[in-house]
Every structure is written in structure tokens, then in C-alpha cells.
N, C-alpha and C positions, 0 to 999 in steps of 0.2 A: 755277395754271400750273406745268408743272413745269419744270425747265431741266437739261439733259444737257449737260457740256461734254467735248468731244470732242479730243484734245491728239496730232495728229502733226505734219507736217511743220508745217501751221496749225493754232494754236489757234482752236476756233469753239464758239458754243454754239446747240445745238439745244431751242430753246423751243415745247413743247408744252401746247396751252389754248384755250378758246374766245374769240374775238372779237378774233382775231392779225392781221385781216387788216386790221382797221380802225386799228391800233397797227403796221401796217407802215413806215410812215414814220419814225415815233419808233426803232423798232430797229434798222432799217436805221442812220440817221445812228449810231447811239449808236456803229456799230463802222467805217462808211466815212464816208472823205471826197466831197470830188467834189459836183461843183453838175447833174449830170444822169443821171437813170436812162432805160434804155430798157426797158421791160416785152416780156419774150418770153413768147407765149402763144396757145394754139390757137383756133380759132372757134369752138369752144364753149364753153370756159372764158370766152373774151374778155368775153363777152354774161352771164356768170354774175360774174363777179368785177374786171375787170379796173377800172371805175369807182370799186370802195369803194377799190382799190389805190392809183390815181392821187392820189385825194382825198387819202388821205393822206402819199402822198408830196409832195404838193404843200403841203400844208397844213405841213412841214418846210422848204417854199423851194427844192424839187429843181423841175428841168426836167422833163417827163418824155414819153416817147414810144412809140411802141409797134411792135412786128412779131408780126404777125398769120398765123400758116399753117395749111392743114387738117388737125383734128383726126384722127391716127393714128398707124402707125408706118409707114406709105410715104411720109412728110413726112420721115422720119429720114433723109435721105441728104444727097447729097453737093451737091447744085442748091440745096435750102434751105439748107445750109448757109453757104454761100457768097452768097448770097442776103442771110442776115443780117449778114454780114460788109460787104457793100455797103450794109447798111443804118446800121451800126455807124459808119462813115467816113461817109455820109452827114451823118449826126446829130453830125459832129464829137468825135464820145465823145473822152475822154483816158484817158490811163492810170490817171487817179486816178478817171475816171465808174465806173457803176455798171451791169451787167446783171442782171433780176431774172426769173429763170425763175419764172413764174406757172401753174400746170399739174401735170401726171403727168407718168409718167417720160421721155415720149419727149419734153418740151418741154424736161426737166431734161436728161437729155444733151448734147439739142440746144444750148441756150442754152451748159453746158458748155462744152463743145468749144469754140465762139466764145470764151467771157470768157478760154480758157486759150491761145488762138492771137491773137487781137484786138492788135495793138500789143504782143504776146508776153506778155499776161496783164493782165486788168485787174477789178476787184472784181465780185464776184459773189455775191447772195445768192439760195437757195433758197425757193419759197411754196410748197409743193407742196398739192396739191388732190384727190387719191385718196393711200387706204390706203395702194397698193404703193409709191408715192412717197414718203407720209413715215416708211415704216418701213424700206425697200429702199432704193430709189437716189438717194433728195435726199442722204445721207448716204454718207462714203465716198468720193468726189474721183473715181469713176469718170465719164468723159464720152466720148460718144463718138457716128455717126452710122453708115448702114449701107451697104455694098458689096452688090455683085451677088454678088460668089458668098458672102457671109455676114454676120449680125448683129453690129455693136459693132469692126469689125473696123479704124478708124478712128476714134481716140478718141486724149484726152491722164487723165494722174491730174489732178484739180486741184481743192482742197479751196475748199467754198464759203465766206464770211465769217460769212456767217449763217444756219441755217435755222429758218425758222416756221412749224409745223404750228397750224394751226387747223382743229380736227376737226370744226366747224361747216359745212364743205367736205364732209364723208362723206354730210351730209344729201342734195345733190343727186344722190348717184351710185345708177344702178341696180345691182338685187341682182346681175348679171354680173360687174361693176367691182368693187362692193364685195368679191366674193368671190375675183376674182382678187387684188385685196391679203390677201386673209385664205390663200391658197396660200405665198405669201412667208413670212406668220407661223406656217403649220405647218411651212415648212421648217426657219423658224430655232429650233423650239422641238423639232423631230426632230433634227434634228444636235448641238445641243450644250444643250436644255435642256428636260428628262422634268417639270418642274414647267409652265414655258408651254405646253408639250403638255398638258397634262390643264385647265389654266385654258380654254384653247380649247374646251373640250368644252361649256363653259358661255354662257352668253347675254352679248355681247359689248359690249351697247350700256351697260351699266352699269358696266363696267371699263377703255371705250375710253383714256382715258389714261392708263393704267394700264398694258394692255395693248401700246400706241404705244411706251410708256415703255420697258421691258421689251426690247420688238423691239429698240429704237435701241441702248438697252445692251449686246444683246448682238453687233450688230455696233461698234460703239465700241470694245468690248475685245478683238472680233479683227483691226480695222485696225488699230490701237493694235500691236499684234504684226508684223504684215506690210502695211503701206500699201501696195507696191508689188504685193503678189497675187504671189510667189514661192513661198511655201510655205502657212502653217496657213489667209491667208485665203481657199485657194481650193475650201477646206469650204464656204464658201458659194455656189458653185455645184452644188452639190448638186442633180439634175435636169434643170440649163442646158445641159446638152451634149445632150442629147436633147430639150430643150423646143427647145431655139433651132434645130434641123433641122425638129422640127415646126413652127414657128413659120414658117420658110423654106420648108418644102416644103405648108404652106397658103399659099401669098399673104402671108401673116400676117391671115388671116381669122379664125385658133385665136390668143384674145391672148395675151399674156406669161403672165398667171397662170395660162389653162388649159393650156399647153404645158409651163409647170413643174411643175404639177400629174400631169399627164400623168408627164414626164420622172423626178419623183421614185419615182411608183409602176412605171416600169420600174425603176430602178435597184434600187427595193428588193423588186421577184418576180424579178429575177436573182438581189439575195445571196440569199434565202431559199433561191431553187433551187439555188442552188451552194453552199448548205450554211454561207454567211458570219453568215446572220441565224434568228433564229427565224422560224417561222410566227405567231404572235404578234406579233411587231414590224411583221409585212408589215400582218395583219389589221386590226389596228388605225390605222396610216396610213390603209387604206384606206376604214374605218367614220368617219374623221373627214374625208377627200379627201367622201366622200359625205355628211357634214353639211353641207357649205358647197357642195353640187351642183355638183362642182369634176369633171370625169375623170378617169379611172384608167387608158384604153385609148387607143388608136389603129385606122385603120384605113391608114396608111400605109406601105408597106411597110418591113420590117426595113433593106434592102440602102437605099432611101432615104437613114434618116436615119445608117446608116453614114457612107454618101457624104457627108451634110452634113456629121459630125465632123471629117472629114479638113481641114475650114478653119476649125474650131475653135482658140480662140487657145489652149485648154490646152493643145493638141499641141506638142511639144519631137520634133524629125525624127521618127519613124516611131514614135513612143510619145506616150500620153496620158494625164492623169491623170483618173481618177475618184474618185467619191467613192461610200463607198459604207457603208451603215450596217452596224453590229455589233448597236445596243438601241435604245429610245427614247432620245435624247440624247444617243449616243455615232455619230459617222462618223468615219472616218477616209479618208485619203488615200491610192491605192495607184496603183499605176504600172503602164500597160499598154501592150504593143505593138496596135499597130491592129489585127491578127488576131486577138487576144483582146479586146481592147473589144468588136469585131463580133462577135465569142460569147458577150460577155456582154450586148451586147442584143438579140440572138435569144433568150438567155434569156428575157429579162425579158417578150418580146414575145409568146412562144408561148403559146399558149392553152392 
């Protein structure tokens, strides 16, 4: 097992290893108090995991109960939210109970958002169940649900107590899921790390905690920098401002991983074409986007997902920021008026 301790506003430690899920109980207590958890978790997870959880939350002396929503991300809003908040008061929680997001990422927000508004914050630990979860968003204190006119736009920071990656959870995900977490781990080994780029290149199933390990680090050392997402950590959206319009202007039928996916390889056949990046920096992203049968393309229009950036929370009045690479492992942060973002992804987007 290996164990990442992550030190901003809360100290927490992110424990990664097989058979986390049956030692959930034991971990949990070790860092909260509180005599009742409520398990927040999708209908599909529910029916996969949520029994071994209870067990052993219970088998600790915790109370334990559960809210149940349908798995995706149009559960993300603002009805279920609020939904589990009545469900929360129901169950008498206190400030000293426990909510335990059981799931991927849209359960972890979810739940999120509730443990940071609930009685004005109350313990919270992370299980997460897919890749993009325990390497992306279990980790980081982002929480948040979604609006109509955009993704995330409805959220609090709020660092979880505990997270448990149990990558015995990867087993049941199909190659879609699984690959949409592995879009996350090329982002974060393209922006700020040319060694987990090229470890990527290789067979994954042999270095999974290894790898997990690695991801989590190197978001650790950029919250660790900017918790609040004002300045260096918002290199890690790196693609999200165009995934998360694609993401919106499908339905959200294109998941998160392939939108970002998507979103990275625009940004980076704009610098190329704008003369920011090599042709080598772009090619290569892209021979690895198509290792893991991740997309590269769109067929939505340019002027589209313009329109969606405009309720992009990166925007500061009539400028936003992008990210945008220079080499394998090096992005940096540049500032643009909305006129020029919109030419730089028409760049990106032209054929």
C-alpha cells in the first residue's frame, strides 16, 4: 500500500492498494469521529460495492445508510443535490457524522458539495471507484454540481478527510471508463511530467500503483502551491475549457475523459499552428490519445464551443486563461481576451 499525504488547508492522507475497500471502516474511524456514515453512491456502483463498504463500516460500530442516484453526470445538478441534503437531515447526520462518496467522479463532487454545505461542513471521506477519480478529482477539495448554462459552475473547495483508492475497483470498469481515466493521466504527465508521459507508453496493468501513485503526486504538489485555483493550479485544466463545452454541447453523452481528451488535442494543434509548440510535441500527444482509443477530433462546431467558454469559470471579464504547451512536460498559463481564445480554437479545430 502506498500512502500519499497531502498537507493544505487539511491534512489528509491518500492510501492507495488492493483490498481498501474492505479496511474501509478501520480507516475511516482511524481519522473521524462520529457514530454514523451515510454512503453516497450511484446504481451501479451501489449493486458492485456498496455491501463490502457498509460491512465494514459497520463492523467499526458506525450507523450506516445510504443515497442512491442514477449513474452519470445529468444526476450532477442541482435537484439531486439538494435531494441529498434532505436526505442528510433526514438521517439526523451531525457535524461530527460522516459522508462517504462511494463512486467516480460525479458521485465525488456530488457528495462534495453536500459534506461542504451540510450544517456548514461536516467529515468527509473519498472511495473512489474509477481511474479518473482516484487520480483526478477524489483528490484536491474541488466539489461541485452543474447549471444549465455550464459544468462545475456550483461548487465549494473542500478537502476530503480521507481518500481510499482501491484499484481492485479498475477491474470492473469497461475499456471506455478505464480509458477515460488514463486521458487525465496523459494530461498530467503532458503538462508538467515528460517521464509519466513516456511510462504511459507502456502496459499499465503492471505499474497500476505505481502509476495512480505518481498522478496523485503530481497534483499534491500543485494544490499544495495554489489550493484555491488562482494561479499555477489552473495548468491542470489543461483541455477543460474545451472538453467541458464539448461535454455540454453533447448532452454529456462525450464523457469527461473523452472531452478532455478531445480538448487537449485542440489546444495543442493550435500552439503547434501558432508556432507555440513543435510538430513533435503535438504528434506525439496524439499517437498516445490513440493508444488508449481516446479522440482527438470533434465534429462540433468552432463558434459552439466558443459560446460555451464564455461561462467558463476560468474567465476573469472579457479574458481567459489557457493553458497551453510549449514541450512534453512543460505548459504554461497565458492570458487571453475572448477574441483571441476564439482564434485560437479555430486554430486548433481546422482541418
Amino acid at each position: 500500500m502506498t500512502n500519499i499525504e497531502v498537507s493544505v488547508s487539511k491534512k489528509y492522507s491518500v492510501l492507495i492498494g488492493s483490498g481498501l475497500l474492505s479496511e474501509a471502516g478501520q480507516k475511516i474511524a482511524s481519522v473521524c469521529t462520529g457514530e454514523k456514515v451515510l454512503i453516497v453512491t450511484d446504481d451501479i456502483v451501489d449493486k458492485l460495492y456498496a455491501d463490502s463498504v457498509t460491512l465494514s463500516l459497520q463492523a467499526q460500530g458506525y450507523v450506516v445508510s445510504k443515497f442512491v442516484f442514477p449513474n452519470g453526470e445529468d444526476s450532477k445538478n442541482a435537484d439531486t443535490y439538494v435531494s441529498l441534503l434532505n436526505k442528510l437531515a433526514e438521517e439526523n447526520l451531525t457535524r461530527s457524522d460522516i459522508i462517504a462518496a462511494l463512486g467516480g467522479g460525479v458521485v465525488g463532487d456530488l457528495a462534495g458539495f453536500a459534506a461542504s454545505t451540510y450544517l456548514r461542513g461536516i467529515s468527509f471521506a473519498q472511495i473512489p471507484t474509477t481511474l479518473l477519480a482516484m487520480v483526478d478529482s477524489s483528490v484536491g477539495g474541488k466539489t461541485a454540481v452543474n447549471l444549465n448554462a455550464g459544468k462545475n459552475l456550483a461548487g465549494a473547495f473542500y478537502q476530503p478527510d480521507i481518500v481510499l483508492c482501491d484499484y481492485d475497483t479498475l477491474k470492473t470498469l469497461n475499456e471506455e471508463t478505464f480509458n477515460g481515466g488514463c486521458a487525465e493521466m496523459i494530461k498530467h504527465g503532458f503538462i508538467l511530467s515528460e517521464e509519466l508521459f513516456e511510462l504511459l507508453k507502456k502496459p499499465l496493468a503492471r505499474q497500476i500503483e505505481d502509476i495512480i501513485a505518481r498522478n496523485i503526486t503530481i497534483k499534491r504538489d500543485i494544490i499544495a502551491k495554489d489550493e484555491r485555483d488562482n494561479g499555477i493550479r489552473q495548468i491542470l485544466n489543461f483541455g477543460h475549457t474545451a472538453g467541458h463545452g464539448i461535454e455540454k454541447n453533447s448532452g454529456y453523452s462525450i464523457t469527461h475523459g473523452k472531452a478532455v481528451a478531445i480538448g487537449m488535442a485542440i489546444a495543442c494543434r493550435g500552439a503547434f499552428r501558432a508556432g507555440l509548440c513543435s510538430e513533435n510535441c503535438y504528434t506525439q500527444l496524439i499517437e498516445v490519445l490513440k493508444q488508449y482509443r481516446l479522440p482527438f477530433i470533434t465534429d462540433i462546431p468552432a463558434e459552439k464551443l466558443i459560446e460555451a467558454s464564455l461561462s467558463d469559470k476560468k474567465r476573469r471579464n472579457q479574458n481567459i486563461t489557457l493553458i497551453v504547451p510549449e514541450k512534453i512536460g512543460k505548459c504554461v498559463l497565458k492570458n487571453f481576451s475572448m477574441e483571441e481564445a476564439a482564434a485560437f480554437f479555430r486554430l486548433g479545430m481546422k482541418e
